[in-house]
N, C-alpha and C positions, 0 to 999 in steps of 0.2 A: 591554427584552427581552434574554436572555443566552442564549445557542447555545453548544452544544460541539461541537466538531467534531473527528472521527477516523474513522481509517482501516486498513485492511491488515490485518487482528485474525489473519487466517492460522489462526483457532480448529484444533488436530489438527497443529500443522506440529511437525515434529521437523526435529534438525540430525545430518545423519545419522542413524545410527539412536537416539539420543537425541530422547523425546519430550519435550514441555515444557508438558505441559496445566497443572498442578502453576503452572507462574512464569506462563504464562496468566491461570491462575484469579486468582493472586494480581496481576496489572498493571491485571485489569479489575474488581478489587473496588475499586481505589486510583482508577479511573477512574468508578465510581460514588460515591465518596465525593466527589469534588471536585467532582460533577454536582451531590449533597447541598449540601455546603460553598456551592458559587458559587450556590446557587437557581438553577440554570439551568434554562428555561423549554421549549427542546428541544434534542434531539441528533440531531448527522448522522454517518452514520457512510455512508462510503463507500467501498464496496466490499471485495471480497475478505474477508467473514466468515469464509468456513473457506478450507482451506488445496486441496483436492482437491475434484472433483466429489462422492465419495464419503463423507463425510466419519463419522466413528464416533460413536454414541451418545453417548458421553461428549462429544465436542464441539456437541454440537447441544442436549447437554441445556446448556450453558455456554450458549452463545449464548443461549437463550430464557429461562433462567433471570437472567441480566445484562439485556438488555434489558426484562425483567419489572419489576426493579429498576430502570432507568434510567426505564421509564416512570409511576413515580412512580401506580399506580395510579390511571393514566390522565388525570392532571391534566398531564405532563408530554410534548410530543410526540416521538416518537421516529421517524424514517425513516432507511430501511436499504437500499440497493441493492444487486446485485453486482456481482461485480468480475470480472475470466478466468479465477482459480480458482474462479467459482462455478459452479454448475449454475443457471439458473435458475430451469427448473422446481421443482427444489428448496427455494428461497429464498422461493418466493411460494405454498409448499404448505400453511404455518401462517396465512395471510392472515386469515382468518374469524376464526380466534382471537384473533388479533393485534389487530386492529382496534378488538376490545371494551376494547382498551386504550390505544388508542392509538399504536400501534406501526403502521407504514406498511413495508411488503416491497414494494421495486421488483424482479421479476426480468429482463423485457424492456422493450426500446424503446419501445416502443410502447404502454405499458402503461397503464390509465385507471382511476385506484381510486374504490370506488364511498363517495358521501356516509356519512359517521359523528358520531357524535357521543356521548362518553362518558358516566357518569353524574356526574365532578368536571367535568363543563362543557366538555372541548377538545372540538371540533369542527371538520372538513374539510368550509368552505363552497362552497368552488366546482372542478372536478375539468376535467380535459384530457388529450387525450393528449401525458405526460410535462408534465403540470404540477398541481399542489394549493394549495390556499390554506387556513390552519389559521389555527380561531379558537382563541387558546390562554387558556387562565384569567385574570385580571387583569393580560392585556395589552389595552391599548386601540387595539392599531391588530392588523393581521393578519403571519403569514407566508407570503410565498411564495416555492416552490421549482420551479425547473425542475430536472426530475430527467434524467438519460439512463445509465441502468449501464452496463457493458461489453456491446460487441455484435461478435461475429467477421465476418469479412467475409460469410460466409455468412447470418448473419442478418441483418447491414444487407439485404439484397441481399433475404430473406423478409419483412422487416417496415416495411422501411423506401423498401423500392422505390430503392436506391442501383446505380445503373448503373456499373461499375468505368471511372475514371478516376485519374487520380493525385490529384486535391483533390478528387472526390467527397462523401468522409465530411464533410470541410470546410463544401464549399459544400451539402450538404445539413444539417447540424445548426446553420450561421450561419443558414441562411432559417428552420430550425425553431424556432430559440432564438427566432430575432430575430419572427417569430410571435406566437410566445407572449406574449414581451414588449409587444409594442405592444397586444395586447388585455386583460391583463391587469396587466404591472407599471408601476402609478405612484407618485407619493411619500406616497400616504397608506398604504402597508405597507411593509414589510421585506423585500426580491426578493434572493432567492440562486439560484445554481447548484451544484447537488451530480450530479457523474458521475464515471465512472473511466476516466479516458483518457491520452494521453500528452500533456501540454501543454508547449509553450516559448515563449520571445517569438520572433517574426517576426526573422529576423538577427540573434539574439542567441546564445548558448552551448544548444548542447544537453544537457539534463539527463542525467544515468548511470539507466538501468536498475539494479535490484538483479543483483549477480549468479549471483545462483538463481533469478532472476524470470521467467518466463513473460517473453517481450518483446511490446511489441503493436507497437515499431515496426517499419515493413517499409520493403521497399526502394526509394530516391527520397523514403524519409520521405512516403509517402503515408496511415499513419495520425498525424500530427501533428498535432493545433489547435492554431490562432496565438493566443492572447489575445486578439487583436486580433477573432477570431471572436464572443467573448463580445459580446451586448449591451450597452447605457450603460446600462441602464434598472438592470443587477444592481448590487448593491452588495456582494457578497463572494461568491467563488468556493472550493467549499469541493470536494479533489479525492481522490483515491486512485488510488493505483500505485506510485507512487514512495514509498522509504522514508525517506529522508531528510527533513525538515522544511528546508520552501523555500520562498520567494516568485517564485514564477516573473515576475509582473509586476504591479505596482500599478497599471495601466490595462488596462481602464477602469474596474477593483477591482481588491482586494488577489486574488491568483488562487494559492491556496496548499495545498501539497501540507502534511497536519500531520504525519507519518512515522507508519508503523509504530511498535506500541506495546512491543515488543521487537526487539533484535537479534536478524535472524534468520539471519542471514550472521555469518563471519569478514573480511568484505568492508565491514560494517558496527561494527565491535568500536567502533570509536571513537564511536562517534556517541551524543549524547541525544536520547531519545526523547522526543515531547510529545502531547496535545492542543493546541488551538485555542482558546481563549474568545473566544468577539464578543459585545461590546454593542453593542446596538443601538435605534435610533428611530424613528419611521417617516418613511421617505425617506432615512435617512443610515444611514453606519454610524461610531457614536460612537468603538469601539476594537475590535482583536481583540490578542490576546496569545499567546502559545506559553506553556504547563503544561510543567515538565520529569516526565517519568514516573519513579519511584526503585525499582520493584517488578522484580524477574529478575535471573538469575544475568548477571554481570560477563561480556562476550565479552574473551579476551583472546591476544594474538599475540606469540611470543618464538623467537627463534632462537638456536641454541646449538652450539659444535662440541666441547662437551663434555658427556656423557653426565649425570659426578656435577655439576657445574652446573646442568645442568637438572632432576636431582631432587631438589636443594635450595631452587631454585628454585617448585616444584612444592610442596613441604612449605609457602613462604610466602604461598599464594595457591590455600589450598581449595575456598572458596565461589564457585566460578568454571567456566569452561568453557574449555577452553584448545583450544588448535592449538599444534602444537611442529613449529621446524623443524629439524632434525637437519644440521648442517653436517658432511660426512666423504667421506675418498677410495671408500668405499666402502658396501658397503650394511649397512643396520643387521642386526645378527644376532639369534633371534629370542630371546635370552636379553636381550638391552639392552632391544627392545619390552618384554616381561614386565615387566622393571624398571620401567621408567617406569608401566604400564597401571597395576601395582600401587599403585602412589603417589599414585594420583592419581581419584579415581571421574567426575571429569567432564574428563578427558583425551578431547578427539574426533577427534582427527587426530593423528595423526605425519607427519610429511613428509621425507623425503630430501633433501636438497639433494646432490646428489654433482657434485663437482669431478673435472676432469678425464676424463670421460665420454669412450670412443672413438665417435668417426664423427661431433666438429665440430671442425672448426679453431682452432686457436690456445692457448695457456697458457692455466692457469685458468680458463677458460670453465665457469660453471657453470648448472646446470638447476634454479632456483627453484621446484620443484613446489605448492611453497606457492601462486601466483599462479593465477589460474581459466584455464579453457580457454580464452578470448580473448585474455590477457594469453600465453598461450604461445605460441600460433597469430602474435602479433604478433611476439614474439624469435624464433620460427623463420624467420616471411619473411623479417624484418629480417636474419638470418644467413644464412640460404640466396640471398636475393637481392639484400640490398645494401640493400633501399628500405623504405619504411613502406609499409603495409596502406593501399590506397585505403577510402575512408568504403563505396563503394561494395558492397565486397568484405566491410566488417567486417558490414557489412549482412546480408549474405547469408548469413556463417557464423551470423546471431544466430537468423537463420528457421529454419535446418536444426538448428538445436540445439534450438529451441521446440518443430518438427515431432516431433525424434525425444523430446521430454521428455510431450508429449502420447500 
């Protein structure tokens, strides 16, 4: 059996007010094609389908028209959760239709899809809440998935009956998994876990948020699962939220985030984007590999403290989206902006760097505007106080930024 697995799709997001439905359309054709290509058997896609609650025609017709195509007219199974950009309600309003295809929409928690079975043969033989077991075409053993999308505190608390403690979400979705697991996954199938949460390993390094991302963590890191949460019973943990393509921990599976299928940040310029392929057994998992994605325009970050350098610069690197950071004692005037806007059609940012800025101390002291509101917030305490940003505090700035972006 061959799985693909992705994530973050952000269907409608723009980078600024640059939309990008257009390098969208085009990353997720490239991602059906390789669905094609590897005969993969089904696909997970986890979380964050569109980009906003709200989300425009045009993106929703993407989405169902892609997954249309990934489900391989219905021989192919396709399950799709959300993520904290999505609405759920939303997500699980196409379900009836979906289904005749083979297409699987988790919107909540607690969600329990009803038996189907297509006319190329897939079929969803045994169903729970927040778990499916799919019989898929000439496979001889089955899949199954424990599913759980994004859920806010406030719907843990509606559907899940989670009483607010700091390892609540924890110690309620370990007993839930681990549940499931023991009535369900043993080694004559194929047990995954597909949800969209914040995972890290227990005393290991905390993974970065995007950062333009909605944050789900909160303060004392009480929504975090440990890895160590996951059941033994799963053999691949397939996640979303995180953009970047990461192995968070190979125990008690490989538990990995596949990134976002474009850069959606100047936070992220550098990074390749991928799918996931697992092959798979039943009871093991044979291999999973990272797909590099090739499809969307280049993100790309240059600073300059000369104007005609940077629009030479800009002449050699069209096919791209740029950020410019403008090095100078003072501010740009709005004949130099023009200059550059002109030069350049997917110019998204200018940024000032100005040197020597009255009201901080010291020579040279300059104000990196390029850097996101968190990275400033931390040179300003740093300078106004002497000390770094307690973990505590950076916490707190990341809630109030979330609150006010909601």
């Amino acid at each position: 059996m061959k799985i693909l697995h992705t994530a973050d799709w952000h269907l409608g997001k723009r980078l600024d007010n640059y939309l990008r439905l257009d390098e969208q359309r085009e990353v997720l054709d490239e991602i059906c094609e390789i669905a094609e290509r590897e005969a993969v058997n089904a696909v997970i896609v986890a979380g964050d389908l569109f980009d906003n609650f709200n989300p425009s025609s045009e993106a929703m017709e993407l989405l169902y028209s892609t997954l249309h195509r990934l489900s391989a007219n219905g021989s192919r199974a396709v399950v799709a959760i959300a993520g904290n950009h999505d609405s759920p309600e939303r997500i699980e309003v196409p379900d009836a239709l979906a289904r005749a295809c083979g297409i699987v929409f988790v919107g909540f928690p607690n969600f329990s899809v009803k038996p189907i079975k297509t006319r190329a043969g897939l079929e969803i033989i045994r169903v729970d809440n927040g778990f499916i077991e799919i019989k898929i075409p000439d496979c001889d053993f089955p899949l199954r998935v424990l599913l759980t999308p994004y859920a806010n505190e406030q719907r843990l608390k509606t559907f899940l009956g989670i009483v607010e403690t700091d390892d609540a979400l924890r110690v309620h979705l370990q007993n839930h998994w681990q549940s499931l697991a023991d009535k369900y996954l043993d080694n004559a199938g194929f047990n995954m876990l597909a949800t969209h949460l914040f995972f890290m390993k227990k005393g290991g390094e905390m993974p970065e948020e995007p950062e333009d991302e909605r944050p789900i963590l909160h303060i004392g890191g009480a929504s975090v699962i440990y890895s160590e949460n996951v059941p033994t019973q799963v053999h691949y943990s397939a996640l979303g939220h995180l953009h970047r393509y990461q192995v968070i921990d190979s125990s008690p599976c490989p538990i990995v985030y596949s990134s976002s299928p474009l850069a959606y940040s100047f936070s992220e310029a550098s990074q390749t984007k991928y799918v996931v392929l697992i092959e798979a057994e039943a009871g093991r998992l044979v291999d999973y590999k990272p797909i590099a994605l090739t499809k969307g325009k280049v993100l790309l970050k240059k600073k300059f403290d000369n104007i005609d350098d940077a629009l030479l610069w800009l002449t050699e690197n069209p096919d791209s989206l740029v950020q410019l950071t403008i090095v100078s004692d003072k501010y740009l005037e709005a004949s130099e902006k023009k200059r550059l806007l002109d030069a350049h059609d997917g110019l998204i940012q200018i940024i000032p760097e100005i040197k020597n800025l009255g009201g901080f101390e010291g020579d040279g002291l300059a104000i990196d505007l390029s850097m996101g509101v968190e990275k400033l917030f931390e040179e300003y305490f740093r300078n106004r106080k002497g000390q770094e940003v307690s973990t505590e505090l950076m916490l707190l700035l990341k809630e109030v930024l979330a609150e006010e972006n909601e």
